[in-house]
N, C-alpha and C positions, 0 to 999 in steps of 0.2 A: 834492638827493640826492647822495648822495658813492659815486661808480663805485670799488670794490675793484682795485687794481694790484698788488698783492701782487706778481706775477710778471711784474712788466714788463718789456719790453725795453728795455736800453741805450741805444737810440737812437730810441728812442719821441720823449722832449723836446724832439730836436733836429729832430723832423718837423713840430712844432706852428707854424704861420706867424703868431705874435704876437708882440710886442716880450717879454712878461713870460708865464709859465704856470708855475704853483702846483701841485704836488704834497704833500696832507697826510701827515704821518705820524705812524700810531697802533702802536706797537709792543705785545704782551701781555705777556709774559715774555722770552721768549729775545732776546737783545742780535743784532745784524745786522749782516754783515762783506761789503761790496761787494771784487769782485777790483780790481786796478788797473786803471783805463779814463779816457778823458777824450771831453768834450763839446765840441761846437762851439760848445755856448751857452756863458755863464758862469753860475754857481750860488750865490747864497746857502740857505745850511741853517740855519736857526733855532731853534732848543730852546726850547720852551716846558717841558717838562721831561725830566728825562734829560739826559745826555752825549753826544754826537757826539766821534769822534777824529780828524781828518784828515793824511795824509801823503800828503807830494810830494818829490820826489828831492830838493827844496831846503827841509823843513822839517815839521813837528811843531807842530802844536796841539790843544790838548782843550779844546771848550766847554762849560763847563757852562751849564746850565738858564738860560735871559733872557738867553740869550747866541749870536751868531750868527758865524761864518765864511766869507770871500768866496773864490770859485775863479773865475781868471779862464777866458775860452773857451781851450779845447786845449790846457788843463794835466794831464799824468796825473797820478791823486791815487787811493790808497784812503782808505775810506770804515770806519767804526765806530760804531755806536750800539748805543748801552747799552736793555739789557732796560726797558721801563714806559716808555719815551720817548712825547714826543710834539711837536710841531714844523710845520714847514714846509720844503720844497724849493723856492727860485725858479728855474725858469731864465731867463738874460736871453738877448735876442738879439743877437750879436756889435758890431754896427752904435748897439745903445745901451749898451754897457760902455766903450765910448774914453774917458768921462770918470769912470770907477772904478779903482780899483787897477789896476793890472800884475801885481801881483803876490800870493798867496794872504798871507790879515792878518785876524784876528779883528776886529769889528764893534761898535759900541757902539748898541745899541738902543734909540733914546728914545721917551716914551710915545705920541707923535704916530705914529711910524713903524710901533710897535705895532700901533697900529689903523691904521693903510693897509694892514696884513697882512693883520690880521685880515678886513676889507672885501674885499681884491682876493683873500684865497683863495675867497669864495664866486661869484667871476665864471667865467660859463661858459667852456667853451674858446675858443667864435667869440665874444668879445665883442664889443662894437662899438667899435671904436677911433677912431672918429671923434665917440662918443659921450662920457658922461658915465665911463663906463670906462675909455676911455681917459685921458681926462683925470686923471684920478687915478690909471692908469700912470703918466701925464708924474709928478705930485707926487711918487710913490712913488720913481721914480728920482733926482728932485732930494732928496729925504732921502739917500737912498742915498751919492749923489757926497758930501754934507759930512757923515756919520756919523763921529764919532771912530772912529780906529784904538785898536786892544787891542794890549797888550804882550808879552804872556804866551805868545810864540812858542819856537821851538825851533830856530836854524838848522841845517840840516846842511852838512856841508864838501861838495868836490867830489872832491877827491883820495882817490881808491879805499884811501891807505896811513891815511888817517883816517876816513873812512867806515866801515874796517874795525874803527876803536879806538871810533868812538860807537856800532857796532852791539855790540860787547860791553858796553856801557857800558848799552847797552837792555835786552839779555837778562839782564845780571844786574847791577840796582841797590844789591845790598847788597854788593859787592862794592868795595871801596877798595885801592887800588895806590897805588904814586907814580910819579912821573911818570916815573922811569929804569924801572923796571918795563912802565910801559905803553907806552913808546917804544919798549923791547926789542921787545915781543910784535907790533909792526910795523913791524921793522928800521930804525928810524931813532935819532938821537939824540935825548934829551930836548930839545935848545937848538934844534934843527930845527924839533924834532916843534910846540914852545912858539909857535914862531914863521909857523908854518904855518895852525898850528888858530887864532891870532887873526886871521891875516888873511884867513880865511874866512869865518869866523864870529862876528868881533868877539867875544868872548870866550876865556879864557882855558881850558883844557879843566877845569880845577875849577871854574869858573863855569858853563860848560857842562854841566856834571856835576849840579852842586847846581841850573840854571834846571828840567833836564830834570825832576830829583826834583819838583818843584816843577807842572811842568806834569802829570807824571804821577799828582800825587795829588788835581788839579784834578776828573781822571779817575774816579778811588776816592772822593773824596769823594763826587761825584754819584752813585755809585750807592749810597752809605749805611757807607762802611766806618769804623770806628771810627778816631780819633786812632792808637792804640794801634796797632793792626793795620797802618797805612800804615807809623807809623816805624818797626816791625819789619823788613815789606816792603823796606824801604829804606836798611836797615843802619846804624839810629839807633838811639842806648842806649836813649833813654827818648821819650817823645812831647814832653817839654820842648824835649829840644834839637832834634827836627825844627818845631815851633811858633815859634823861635827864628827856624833855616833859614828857613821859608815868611813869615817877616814880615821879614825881611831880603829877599828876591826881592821876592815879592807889595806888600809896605807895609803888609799888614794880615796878622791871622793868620788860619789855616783856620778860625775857628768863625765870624769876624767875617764873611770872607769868604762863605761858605755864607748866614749869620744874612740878609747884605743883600738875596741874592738868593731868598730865601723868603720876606721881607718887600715883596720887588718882587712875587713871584708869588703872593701873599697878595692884594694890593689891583690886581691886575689879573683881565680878564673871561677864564676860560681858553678857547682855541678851540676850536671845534665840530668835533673830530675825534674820527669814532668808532676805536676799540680793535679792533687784527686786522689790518694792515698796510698801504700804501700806497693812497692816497684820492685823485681829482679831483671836483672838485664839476661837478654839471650841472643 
């Protein structure tokens, strides 16, 4: 039986005294926007379908569907998920993430690990960890530690005169400037500005520019928007030359892209999450 959390507390998670504890989630319609907060545990968030968007003062990713993201313990991060989603929340506890990331990094989810999900979100809260449950904690976390890393991030800088150039760069995508333009508009020189933004964020701020497009339609695809409708979005002539962009960043294009993972979520078993908001199994 799956207990309704719909309106859970924040710091519900971090009360549960188990190494790993599974929160489902069955979104209906309206897409779900968490305020800035951080946990003591760490948290992987899994999309079984739908989008999830995550941001932390050091970075930007959006998962789509068969696709999962890692937050380590006492990182602040908001949170984003798209309307019809559906998924999983890990939290871990602090003492077994030392051998996971440091740092927040998108997830590569293979069919094995799948189902260690799938299985350990039906384990009650007090499982027995000396049990058979346990033991397939331990497994679930050694998937965990060697799961490929995803690419498809988004650094942010640190330096508030740039932070202020990639927040305009967020709010408004169809917008293109050049580089003595956009230096202007945060008092520095372009040959500063050039040199600043790559040492931040290893790329180049038109690299940076064109990754972001790229992350952000990762976004809009997952909830269904047209070819057409994103390169608009994103102040591209036509959907050619933004399919161009995205398989330049990506390696593949948007249809491809999309096509793999509806063919992943085609020949997988979907989980047992009902529809209406945040789920623990008992």
């Amino acid at each position: 039986m799956f207990i309704n959390h719909f309106k859970i507390s924040l710091d519900y998670p971090d009360q549960i005294d188990r190494k790993v504890f599974v929160i489902g989630i069955g979104l209906i319609s309206e897409s779900w926007e968490l305020i800035p907060h951080a946990h003591k545990k760490g948290q992987l968030i899994f999309v079984e379908k739908g989008v999830t968007s995550l941001e932390t003062k050091g970075g930007i990713w959006n998962v789509p569907f068969q696709g999962a993201v890692w937050i380590p313990p006492n990182v602040e991060h908001r949170s984003i998920i798209s309307d019809h989603s559906k998924g999983l929340i890990l939290f871990i506890d602090p003492n077994a993430c030392k051998q996971l990331p440091k740092e927040c990094c998108t997830l590569s989810i293979s069919a094995l690990l799948r189902e260690i999900l799938q299985k350990v979100a039906t384990f009650p809260v007090d499982y027995d960890e000396a049990g058979y449950e346990g033991q397939l904690i331990e497994i679930l976390l050694n998937e965990l530690r060697t799961a490929p890393l995803g690419e498809l991030n988004l650094p942010l800088p640190s330096d508030p005169r740039l932070k202020k150039l990639t927040d305009q760069i967020i709010k408004t995508p169809i917008v293109r400037e050049s580089l003595e333009t956009w230096a202007k508009s945060i008092n520095m020189s372009s040959r500063n500005m050039s040199r600043l933004f790559l040492e931040e964020t290893g790329m180049s701020v038109n690299q940076w520019r064109r990754q972001f497009h790229v992350v952000n339609a990762i976004f809009m695809l997952g909830e269904g928007q047209s070819l057409q409708d994103i390169a608009e979005q994103l102040g591209y002539t036509s959907a050619s030359s933004f399919i161009t962009m995205f398989r330049k960043i990506a390696g593949t294009s948007p249809k491809r892209f999309m096509a793999e993972r509806r063919e992943r979520e085609r020949n997988q078993k979907h989980f047992n999450i009902p529809a209406g908001g945040f789920y623990e199994y008992e």
